[in-house]
N, C-alpha and C positions, 0 to 999 in steps of 0.2 A: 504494500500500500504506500503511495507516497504523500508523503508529510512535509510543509515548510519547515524550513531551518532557520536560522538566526544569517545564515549566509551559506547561500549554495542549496544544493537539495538530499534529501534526505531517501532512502528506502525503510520504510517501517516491514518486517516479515510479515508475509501473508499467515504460514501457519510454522507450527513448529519440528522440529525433525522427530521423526518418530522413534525415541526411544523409550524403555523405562524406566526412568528417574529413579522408580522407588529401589531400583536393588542397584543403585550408581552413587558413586562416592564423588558428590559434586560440590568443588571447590566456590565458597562466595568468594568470587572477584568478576569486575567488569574486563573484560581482555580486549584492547583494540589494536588495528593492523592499519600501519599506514602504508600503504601498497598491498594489493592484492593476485601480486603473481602467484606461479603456479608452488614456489616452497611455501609462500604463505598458505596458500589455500591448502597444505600436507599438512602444515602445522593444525591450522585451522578443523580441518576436517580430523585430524587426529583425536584431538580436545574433545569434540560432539561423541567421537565414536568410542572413547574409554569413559566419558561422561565426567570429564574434568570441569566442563563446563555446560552452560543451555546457550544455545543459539540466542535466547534473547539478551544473553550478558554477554553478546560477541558485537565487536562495529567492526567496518573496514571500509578502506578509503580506495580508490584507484581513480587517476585521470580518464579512464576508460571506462562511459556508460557502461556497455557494453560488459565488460569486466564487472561492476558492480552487480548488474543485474543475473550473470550468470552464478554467484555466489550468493545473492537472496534465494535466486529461485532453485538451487541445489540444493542450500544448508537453511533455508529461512536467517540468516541473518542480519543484524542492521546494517544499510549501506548507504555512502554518500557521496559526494563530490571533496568535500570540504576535511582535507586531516585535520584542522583545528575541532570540527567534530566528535573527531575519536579522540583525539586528547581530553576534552570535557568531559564525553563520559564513559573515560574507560580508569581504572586504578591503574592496570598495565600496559605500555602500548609496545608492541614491536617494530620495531621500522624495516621495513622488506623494499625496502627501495635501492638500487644502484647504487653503488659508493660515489659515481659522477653526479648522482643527481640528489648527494644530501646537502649540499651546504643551499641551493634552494630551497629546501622541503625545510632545515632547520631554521634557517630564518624566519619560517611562518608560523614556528611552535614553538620560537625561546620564549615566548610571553606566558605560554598556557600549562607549559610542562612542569613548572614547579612542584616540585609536592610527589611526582608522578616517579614510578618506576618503568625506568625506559629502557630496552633490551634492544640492542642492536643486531643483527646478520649481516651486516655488511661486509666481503671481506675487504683486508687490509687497510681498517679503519680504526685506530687504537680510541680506549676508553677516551685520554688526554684532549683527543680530537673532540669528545660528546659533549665534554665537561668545559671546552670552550663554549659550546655554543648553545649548551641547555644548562644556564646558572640555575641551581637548585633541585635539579631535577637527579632523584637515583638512578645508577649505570649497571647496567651489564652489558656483558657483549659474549656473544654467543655464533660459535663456529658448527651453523650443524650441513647435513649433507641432502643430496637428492635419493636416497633410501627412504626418509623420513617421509616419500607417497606411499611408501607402503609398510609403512608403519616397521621398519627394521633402521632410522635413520641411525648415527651417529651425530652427539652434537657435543662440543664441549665451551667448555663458559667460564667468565670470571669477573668478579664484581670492584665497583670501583672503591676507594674505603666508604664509602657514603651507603653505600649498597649494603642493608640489613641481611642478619640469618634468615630472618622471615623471607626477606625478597630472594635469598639466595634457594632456599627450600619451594618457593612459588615458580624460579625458573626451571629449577630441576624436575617439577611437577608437569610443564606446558609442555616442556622437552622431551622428556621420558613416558608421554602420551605418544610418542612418535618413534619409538627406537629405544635408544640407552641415553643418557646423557652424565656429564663425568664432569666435575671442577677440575679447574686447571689454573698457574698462574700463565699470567698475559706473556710474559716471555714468551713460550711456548707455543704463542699461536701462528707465529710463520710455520712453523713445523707442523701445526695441527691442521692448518691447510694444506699443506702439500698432501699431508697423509690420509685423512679422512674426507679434507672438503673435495680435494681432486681426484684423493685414490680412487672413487667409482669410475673416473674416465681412465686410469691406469689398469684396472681392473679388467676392466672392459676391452682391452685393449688387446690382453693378457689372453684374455677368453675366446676375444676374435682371431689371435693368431692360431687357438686350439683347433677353430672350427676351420680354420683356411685348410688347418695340416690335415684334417680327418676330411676333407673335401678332394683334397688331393690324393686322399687313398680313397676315394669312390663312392666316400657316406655322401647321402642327399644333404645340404645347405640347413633345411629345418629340423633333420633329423641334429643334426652336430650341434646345432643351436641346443637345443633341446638339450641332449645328451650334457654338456657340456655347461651350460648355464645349473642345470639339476646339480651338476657336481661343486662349482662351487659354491652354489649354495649350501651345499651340506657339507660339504668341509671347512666351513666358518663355520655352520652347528657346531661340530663336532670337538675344534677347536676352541671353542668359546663357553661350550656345555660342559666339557669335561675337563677344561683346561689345561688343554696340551699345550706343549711348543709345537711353533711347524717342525723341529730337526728330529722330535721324537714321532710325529706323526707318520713322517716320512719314512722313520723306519721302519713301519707298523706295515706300511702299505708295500714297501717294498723288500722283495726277498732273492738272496744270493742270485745271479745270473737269471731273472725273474725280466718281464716287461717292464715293468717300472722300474727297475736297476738301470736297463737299454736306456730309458729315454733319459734318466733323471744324469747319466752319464756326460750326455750330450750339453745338456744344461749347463754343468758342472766346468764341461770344458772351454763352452761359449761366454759371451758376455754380459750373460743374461742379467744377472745380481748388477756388476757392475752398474748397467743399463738401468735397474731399477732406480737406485742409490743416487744414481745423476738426478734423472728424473723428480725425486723428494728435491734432490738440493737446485735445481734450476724451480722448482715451485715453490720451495720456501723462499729462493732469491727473489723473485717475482715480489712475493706477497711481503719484503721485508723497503722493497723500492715502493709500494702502493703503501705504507707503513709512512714513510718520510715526509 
């Protein structure tokens, strides 16, 4: 339904998303999204779907009707044109906007955010950067990944001193609706994006070479997809459930003069590690130049 605002327009939810409250553990807080891409809308739809929150204590903002309206009419929740919006009535706002496109967007909410706990995803945007431009306003920043659509994200985070246990136990809450989430100090976050915020494209990368090679011995394209995606999915279970290392896992799987012996040889002799190892360090380099 739409409602005037105080400036701009507003989408009030038609109806509400159909879950059962009564057996959900749902957190009182107003949660608002200034940007409505597609990580927000993971986080977002995360929250509705562990019942951390109700659709109607959600807002979110995007320069794009269109965008807004496809996020009322999925999740029933508030939408507007207007970030100062979700600032007024949200208690936490996350900003999902571009790191090019925050020192606009901050300018329009150093007035409103005081008071407010404000979590950023920005990458390669340090706290010091927040706390110039939002005077009074509590900080985190939080590093999560493109897993978090489907609810397996990685995010990790850390708070500025202004930033309460409460606020820190409420990111770990919105976060860990979507995946895992882990405190970290802010050092660490060049590293934390090479690792987690990138590794899904390294991953993938990794996966697509699997599928090239078993394509090249004759398997169909969706079948090696298939095959091979299944697998590393569950060898992250596996390592993460029973808390392996990978060097003992690999010994598990592979046995004396066995097929995994053959391949894992090859590996061994190649430059494969090296090649990984670059990779972390040209991505941390990256995220340490977008840092300055």
């Amino acid at each position: 339904m739409f409602a005037p605002a105080a400036s701009g327009w507003i989408w009030r939810p038609r109806a509400p998303v159909h879950l059962d409250w009564s057996v959900q553990k749902v957190v009182d807080m107003k949660i608002g999204f200034v940007g409505a891409g597609k990580m927000a809308e993971a986080i977002l739809s995360s929250l509705l779907d562990s019942g951390v929150c109700k659709a109607v204590d959600i807002t979110a903002s995007d320069i794009s009707p269109d965008r807004c309206a496809a996020l009322e009419g999925l999740y029933g929740v508030c939408v507007t044109s207007e970030n100062r919006n979700v600032v007024e009535a949200s208690d936490v706002v996350v900003l999902a906007v571009k790191p090019q496109e925050l020192d606009g967007v901050l300018a329009g909410l150093a007035s409103c955010a005081a008071g407010k706990l404000v979590i950023s995803i920005a990458a390669g945007k340090p706290l010091a950067y927040f706390a110039s431009k939002l005077p009074g306003a509590r900080l985190v920043r939080v590093m999560p990944n493109l897993a978090c659509q489907v609810g397996e994200g990685m995010s990790v985070f850390c708070g500025a001193n202004d930033a309460t246990a409460e606020d820190l136990e409420r990111v770990d809450r919105i976060f860990g609706a979507s995946g895992r989430a882990l405190q970290l100090d802010e050092s660490l976050f060049d590293v934390v994006t090479a690792l987690s915020g990138s590794g899904p494209a390294f991953f993938a990368f990794a996966l697509d070479a699997l599928v090239q090679g078993a394509v090249a011995e004759g398997m169909p394209p969706a079948t090696a997809a298939l095959l091979a995606g299944q697998t590393m999915l569950g060898t992250a279970k596996v390592l993460l459930e029973r808390g392996l290392s990978a060097e003992v896992f690999m010994s598990q799987v592979a046995s004396k003069g066995g097929t995994t012996a053959a391949g894992l040889a090859v590996l061994n002799d190649g430059s494969v590690k090296a090649d990984m190892a670059a990779a972390i360090a040209a991505a941390s380099g990256r995220s340490r130049e977008l840092s300055a």
